[in-house]
C-alpha positions as CSV (number, residue, x, y, z in Angstrom):
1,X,0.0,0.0,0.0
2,X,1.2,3.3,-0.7
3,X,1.0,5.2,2.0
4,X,2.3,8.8,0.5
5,X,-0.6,9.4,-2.3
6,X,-0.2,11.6,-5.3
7,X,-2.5,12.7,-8.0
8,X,-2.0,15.2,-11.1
9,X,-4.3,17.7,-11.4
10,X,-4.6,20.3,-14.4
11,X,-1.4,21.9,-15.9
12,X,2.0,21.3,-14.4
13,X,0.7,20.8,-10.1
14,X,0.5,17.3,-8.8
15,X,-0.9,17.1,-5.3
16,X,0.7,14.8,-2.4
17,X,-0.1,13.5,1.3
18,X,2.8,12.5,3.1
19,X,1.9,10.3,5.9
20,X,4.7,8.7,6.8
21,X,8.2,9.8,9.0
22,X,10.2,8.7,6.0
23,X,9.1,11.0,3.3
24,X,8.6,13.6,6.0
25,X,12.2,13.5,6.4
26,X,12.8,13.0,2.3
27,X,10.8,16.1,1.6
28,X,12.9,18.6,4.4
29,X,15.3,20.5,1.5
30,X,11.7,21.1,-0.5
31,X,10.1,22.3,2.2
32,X,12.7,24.6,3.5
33,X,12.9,26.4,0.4
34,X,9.3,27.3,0.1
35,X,9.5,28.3,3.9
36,X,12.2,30.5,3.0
37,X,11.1,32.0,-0.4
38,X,8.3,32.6,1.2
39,X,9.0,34.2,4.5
40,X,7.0,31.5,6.4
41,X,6.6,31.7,10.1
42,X,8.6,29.3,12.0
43,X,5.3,27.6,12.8
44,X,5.1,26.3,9.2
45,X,8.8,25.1,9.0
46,X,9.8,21.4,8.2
47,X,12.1,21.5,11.2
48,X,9.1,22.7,13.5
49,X,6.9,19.8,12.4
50,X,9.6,17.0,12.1
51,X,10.7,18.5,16.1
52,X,7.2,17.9,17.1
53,X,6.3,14.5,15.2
54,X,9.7,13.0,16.3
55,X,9.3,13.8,19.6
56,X,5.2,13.8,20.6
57,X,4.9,11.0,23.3
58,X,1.6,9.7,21.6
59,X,2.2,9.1,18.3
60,X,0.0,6.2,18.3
61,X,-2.8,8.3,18.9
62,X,-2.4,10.4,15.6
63,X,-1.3,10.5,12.0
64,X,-0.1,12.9,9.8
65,X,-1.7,14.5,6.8
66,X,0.6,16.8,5.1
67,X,-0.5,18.0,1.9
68,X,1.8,19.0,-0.8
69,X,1.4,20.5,-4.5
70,X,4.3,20.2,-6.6
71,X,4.6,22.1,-9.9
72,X,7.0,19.6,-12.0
73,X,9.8,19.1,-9.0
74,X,9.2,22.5,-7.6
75,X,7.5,22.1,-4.1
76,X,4.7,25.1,-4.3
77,X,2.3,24.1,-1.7
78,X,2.5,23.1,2.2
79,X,-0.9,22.1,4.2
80,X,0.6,20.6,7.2
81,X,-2.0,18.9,9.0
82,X,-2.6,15.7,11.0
83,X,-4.8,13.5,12.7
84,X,-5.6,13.4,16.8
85,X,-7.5,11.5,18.7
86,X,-9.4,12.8,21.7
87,X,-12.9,12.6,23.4
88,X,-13.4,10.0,21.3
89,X,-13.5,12.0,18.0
90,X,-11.0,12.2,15.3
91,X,-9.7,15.8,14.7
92,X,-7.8,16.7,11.5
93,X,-6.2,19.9,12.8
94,X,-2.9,21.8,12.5
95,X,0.1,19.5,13.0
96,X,2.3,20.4,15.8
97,X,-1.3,22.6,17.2
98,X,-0.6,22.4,20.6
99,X,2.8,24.5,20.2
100,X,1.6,26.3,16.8
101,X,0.5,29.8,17.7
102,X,-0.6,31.0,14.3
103,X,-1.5,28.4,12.1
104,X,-1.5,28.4,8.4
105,X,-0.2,27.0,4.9
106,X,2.7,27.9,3.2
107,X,2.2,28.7,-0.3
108,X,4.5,30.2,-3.4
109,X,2.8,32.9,-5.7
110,X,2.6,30.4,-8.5
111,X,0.3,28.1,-6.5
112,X,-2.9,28.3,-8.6
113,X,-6.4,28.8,-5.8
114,X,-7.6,25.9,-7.8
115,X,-4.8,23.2,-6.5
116,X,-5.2,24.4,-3.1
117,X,-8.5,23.6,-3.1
118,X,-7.9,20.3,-4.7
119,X,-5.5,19.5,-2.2
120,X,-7.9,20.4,0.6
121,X,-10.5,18.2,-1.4
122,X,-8.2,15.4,-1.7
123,X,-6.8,15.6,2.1
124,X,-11.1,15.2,3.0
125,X,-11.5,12.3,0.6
126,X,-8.7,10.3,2.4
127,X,-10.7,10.4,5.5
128,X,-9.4,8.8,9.2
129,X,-11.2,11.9,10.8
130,X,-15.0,13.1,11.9
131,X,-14.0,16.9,12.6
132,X,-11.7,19.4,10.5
133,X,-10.9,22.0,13.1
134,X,-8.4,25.1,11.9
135,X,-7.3,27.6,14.9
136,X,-5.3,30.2,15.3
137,X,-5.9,31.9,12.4
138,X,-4.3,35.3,11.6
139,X,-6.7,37.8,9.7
140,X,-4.2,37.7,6.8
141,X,-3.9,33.4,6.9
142,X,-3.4,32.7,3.5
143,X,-5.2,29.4,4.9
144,X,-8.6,31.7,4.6
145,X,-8.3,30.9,0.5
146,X,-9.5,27.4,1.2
147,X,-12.6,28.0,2.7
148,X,-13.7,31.0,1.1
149,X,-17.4,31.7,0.4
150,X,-17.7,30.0,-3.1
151,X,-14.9,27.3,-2.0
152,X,-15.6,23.6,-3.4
153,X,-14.8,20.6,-2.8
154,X,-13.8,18.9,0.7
155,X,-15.2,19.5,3.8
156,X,-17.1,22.5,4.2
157,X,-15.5,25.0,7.1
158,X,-17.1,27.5,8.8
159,X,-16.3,30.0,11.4
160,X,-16.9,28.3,14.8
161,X,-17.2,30.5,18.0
162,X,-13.5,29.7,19.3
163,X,-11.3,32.6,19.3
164,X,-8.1,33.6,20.8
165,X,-6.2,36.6,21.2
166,X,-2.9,37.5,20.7
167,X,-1.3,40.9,22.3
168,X,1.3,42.9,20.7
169,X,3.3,46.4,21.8
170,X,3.9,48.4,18.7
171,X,4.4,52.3,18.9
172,X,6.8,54.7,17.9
173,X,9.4,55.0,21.1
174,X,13.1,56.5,20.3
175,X,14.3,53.9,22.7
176,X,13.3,51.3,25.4
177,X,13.9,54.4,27.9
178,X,11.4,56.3,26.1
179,X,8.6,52.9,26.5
180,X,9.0,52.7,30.2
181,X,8.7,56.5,30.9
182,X,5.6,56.1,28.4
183,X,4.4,53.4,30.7
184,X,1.8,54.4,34.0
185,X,3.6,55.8,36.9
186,X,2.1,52.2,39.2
187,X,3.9,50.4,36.7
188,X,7.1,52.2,36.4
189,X,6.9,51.8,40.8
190,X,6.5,47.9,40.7
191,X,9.3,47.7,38.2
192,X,11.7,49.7,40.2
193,X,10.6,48.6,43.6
194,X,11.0,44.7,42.0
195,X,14.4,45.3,40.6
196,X,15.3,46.4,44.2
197,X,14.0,43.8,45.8
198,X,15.9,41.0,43.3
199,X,19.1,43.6,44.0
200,X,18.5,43.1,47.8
201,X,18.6,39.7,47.6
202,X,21.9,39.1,45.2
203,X,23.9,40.5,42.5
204,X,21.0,40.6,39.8
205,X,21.7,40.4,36.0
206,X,19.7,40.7,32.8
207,X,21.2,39.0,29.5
208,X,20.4,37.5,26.5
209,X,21.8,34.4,26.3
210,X,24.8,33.8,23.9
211,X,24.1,32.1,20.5
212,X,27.4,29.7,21.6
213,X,25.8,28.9,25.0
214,X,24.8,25.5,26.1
215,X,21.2,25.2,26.2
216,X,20.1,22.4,27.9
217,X,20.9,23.5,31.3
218,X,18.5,26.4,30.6
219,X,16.1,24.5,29.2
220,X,16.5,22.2,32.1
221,X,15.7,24.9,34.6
222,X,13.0,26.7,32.8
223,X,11.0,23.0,33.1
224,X,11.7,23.2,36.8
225,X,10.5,26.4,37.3
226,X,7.5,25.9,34.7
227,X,6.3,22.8,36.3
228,X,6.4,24.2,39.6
229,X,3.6,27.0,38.5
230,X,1.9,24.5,37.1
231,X,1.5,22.5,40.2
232,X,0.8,26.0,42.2
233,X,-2.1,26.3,39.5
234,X,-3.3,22.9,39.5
235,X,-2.5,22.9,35.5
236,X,-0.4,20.4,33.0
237,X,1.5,20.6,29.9
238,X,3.2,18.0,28.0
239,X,6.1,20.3,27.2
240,X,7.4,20.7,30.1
241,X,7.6,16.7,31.9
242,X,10.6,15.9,33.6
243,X,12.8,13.7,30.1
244,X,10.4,14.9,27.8
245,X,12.2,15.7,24.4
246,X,9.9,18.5,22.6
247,X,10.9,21.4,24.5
248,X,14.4,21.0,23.5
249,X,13.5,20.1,19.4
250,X,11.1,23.2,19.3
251,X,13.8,25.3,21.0
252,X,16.6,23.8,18.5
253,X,14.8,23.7,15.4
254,X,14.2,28.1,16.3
255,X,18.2,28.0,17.3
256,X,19.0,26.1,13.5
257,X,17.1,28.7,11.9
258,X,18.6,31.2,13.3
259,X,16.1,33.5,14.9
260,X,15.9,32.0,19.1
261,X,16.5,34.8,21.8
262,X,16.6,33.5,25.1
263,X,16.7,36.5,27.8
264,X,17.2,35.7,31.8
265,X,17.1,37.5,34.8
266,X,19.8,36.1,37.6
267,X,20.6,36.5,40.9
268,X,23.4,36.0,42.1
269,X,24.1,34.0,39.3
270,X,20.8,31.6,39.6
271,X,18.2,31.8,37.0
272,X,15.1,33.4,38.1
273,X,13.2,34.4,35.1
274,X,13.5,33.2,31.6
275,X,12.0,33.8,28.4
276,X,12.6,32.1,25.4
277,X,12.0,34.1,22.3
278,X,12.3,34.2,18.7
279,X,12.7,37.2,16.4
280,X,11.2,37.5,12.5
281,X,9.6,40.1,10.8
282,X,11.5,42.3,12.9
283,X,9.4,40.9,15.5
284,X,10.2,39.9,18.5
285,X,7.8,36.7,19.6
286,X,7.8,35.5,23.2
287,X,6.8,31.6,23.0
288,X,8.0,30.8,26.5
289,X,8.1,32.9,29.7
290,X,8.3,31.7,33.3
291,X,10.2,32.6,36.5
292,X,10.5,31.5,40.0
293,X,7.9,31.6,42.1
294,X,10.4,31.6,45.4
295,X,10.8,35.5,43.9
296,X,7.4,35.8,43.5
297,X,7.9,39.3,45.4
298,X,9.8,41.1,43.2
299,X,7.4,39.8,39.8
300,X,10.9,38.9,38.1
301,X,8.9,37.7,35.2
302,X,7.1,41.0,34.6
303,X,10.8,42.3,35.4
304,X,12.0,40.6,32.3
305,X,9.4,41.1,29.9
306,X,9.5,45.0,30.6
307,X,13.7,44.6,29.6
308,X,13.1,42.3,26.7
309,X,10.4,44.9,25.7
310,X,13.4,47.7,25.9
311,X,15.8,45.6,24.4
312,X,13.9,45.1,21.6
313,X,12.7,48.8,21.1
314,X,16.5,49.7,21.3
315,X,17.3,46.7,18.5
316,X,15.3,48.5,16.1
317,X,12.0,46.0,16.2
318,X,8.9,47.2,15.4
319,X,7.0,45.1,17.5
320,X,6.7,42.7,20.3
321,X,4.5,40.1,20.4
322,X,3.0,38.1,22.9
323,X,1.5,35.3,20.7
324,X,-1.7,33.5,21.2
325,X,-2.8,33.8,25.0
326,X,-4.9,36.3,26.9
327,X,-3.0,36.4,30.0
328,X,-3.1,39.7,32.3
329,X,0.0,40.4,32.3
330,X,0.3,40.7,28.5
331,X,-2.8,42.8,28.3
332,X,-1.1,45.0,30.8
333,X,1.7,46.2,28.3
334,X,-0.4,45.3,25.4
335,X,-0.9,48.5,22.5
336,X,-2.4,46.5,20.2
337,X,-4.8,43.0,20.2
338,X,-5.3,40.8,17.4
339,X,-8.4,37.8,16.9
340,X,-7.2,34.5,15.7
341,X,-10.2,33.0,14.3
342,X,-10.9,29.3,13.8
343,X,-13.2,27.2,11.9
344,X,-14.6,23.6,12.2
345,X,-16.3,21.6,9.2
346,X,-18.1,17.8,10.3
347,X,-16.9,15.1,7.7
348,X,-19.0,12.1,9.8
349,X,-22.2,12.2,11.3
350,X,-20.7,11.2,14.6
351,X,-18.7,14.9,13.9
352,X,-22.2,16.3,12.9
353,X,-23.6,14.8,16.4
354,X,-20.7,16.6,18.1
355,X,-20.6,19.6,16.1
356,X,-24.4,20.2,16.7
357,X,-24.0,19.7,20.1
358,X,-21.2,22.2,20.5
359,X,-23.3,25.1,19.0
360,X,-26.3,23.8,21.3
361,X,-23.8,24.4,24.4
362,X,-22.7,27.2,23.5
363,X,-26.2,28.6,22.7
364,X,-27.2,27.8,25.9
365,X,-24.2,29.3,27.4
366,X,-24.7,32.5,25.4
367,X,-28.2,32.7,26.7
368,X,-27.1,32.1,30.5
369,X,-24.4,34.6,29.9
370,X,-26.9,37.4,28.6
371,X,-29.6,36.5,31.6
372,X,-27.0,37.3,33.8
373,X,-26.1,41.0,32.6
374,X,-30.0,41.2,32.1
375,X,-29.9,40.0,36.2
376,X,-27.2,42.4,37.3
């Protein structure tokens, strides 16, 4: 059985699903070429989707569904999805989702709109899933061509009612300086009264991490720290277990292409805040903060956004952003917000079942919602 399908379609463009590790791997110098050409995100790299299906603890629980269109051996196309398995439905999603804050498609300008949707027709017809769910959509996805009004073929998407936000600092500030004199006068308190308190308790330092710099001790302590505010929040995340090996593939697969920023605070030459950061676009994208909670005091993790937010200002980026999450404390520096959209399409009529009964909830849920303003 041929596992990796291919089909022509019209003119030059022959459409592929890789399913297997092997020509995941086979197709990496393709695929980086188009991500490059194309100034993709790191989210749509091969190395960020090989780092998460080489590493993800249950692999038997999913498959992968990466689309490709070719134009004679010219890779032109990337839909990189798979297939998970959860609350007993099938999901065809975003590979990589849980760690992909903007999810899209790479695409060349020579991709015709009628292979895409072919592709996205083909990828339906091979089936294995009830739901198609797409999050964490950008208002400029170029993944929005698939399920345009007029669209055919494949599983119809629509917008579903799951949204997240992503918070960004953009302005026009001669120098980091300039942004914290800009900020309120509480804010510019706490941040003076919490770097005393760190220089109270030991020689405190804030760095960016040198590109030469071994990274697994860091890596090491930021799952330390991380899964102790988990436990203090009753939460969970995969990424962060004691051995587990994605953390360190995400964090090489950003250092290989050349864009990872890690920033710490220390005292006294212990790590006690660190965020781990990428920069493109003239961007600069926080992916991982956390600090330790023994500091807790002295908010050394607000400490070190508010210098990573200077630094960057005083590097010449245009913006910071916070990426998908609508935490406090990134609303609270926050100049701009941005809606990531999603949209869900039922392929089964076990996903019909669960789709209808996901607008049903949150109908009802809407309603209680509005009773209670109505109430108050």
């Amino acid at each position: 059985m041929n596992t990796n399908a291919s089909i022509d379609v019209s003119g030059a463009e022959r459409l592929e699903i890789v399913r297997s590790a092997d020509r995941l791997a086979a197709v990496e110098a393709d695929w980086m070429h188009l991500w490059r050409r194309t100034d993709g995100l790191i989210f749509q790299s091969h190395a960020w989707i090989s780092a998460w299906w080489s590493t993800v603890s249950d692999r038997d629980q999913r498959a992968l569904r990466i689309g490709l269109i070719w134009n004679g051996d010219r890779l032109v196309a990337v839909f990189p999805l798979a297939i998970s398995k959860r609350r007993g439905l099938r999901f065809l999603e975003w590979a990589a989702s849980s760690y992909t804050d903007y999810g899209d498609i790479l695409v060349a300008l020579e991709c015709s709109l009628s292979a895409l949707q072919d592709l996205w027709a083909q990828l339906c017809d091979a089936g294995g899933f009830d739901i198609a769910f797409l999050n964490r959509l950008l208002p400029d996805a170029a993944a929005h061509k698939i399920f345009a009004p007029g669209a055919s073929g494949g599983v119809k998407l629509r917008p579903n009612h799951r949204e997240e936000v992503s918070y960004r600092v953009a302005g026009q500030w001669e120098s980091g300086a300039a942004w914290l004199e800009d900020q309120s006068k509480k804010a510019r308190q706490n941040y003076r009264r919490g770097m005393k308190t760190l220089e109270e308790a030991g020689e405190m330092k804030f760095r960016l991490l040198a590109p030469d710099e071994p990274l697994q001790p860091v890596l090491d302590r930021l799952s330390v720290l991380k899964r102790r505010w988990l436990e203090l929040h009753t939460r969970e995340s995969q990424l962060f277990e004691e051995g587990a090996p994605v953390l360190a593939a995400l964090v090489d697969a950003l250092a290989r292409a050349g864009v990872l920023r890690i920033f710490v605070i220390e005292c006294d030459g212990a790590m006690i805040a660190v965020s781990i950061n990428f920069i493109q676009h003239g961007v600069m994208m926080a992916f991982v903060t956390t600090y330790d909670p023994d500091f807790s005091r002295a908010s050394p993790g607000v400490i070190l956004m508010m210098d990573y937010i200077q630094w960057s200002i005083d590097h010449g980026l245009g913006m910071i952003d916070f990426l998908c999450g609508a935490e406090s404390f990134k609303h609270k520096f926050a100049t701009q917000a941005v809606t990531l959209q999603s949209v869900l399409g039922a392929r089964t009529a076990l996903g019909t079942l669960a789709s209808l009964a996901d607008r049903i909830r949150q109908r009802i849920r809407h309603v209680r919602e509005r009773g209670l303003v109505s109430s108050s």
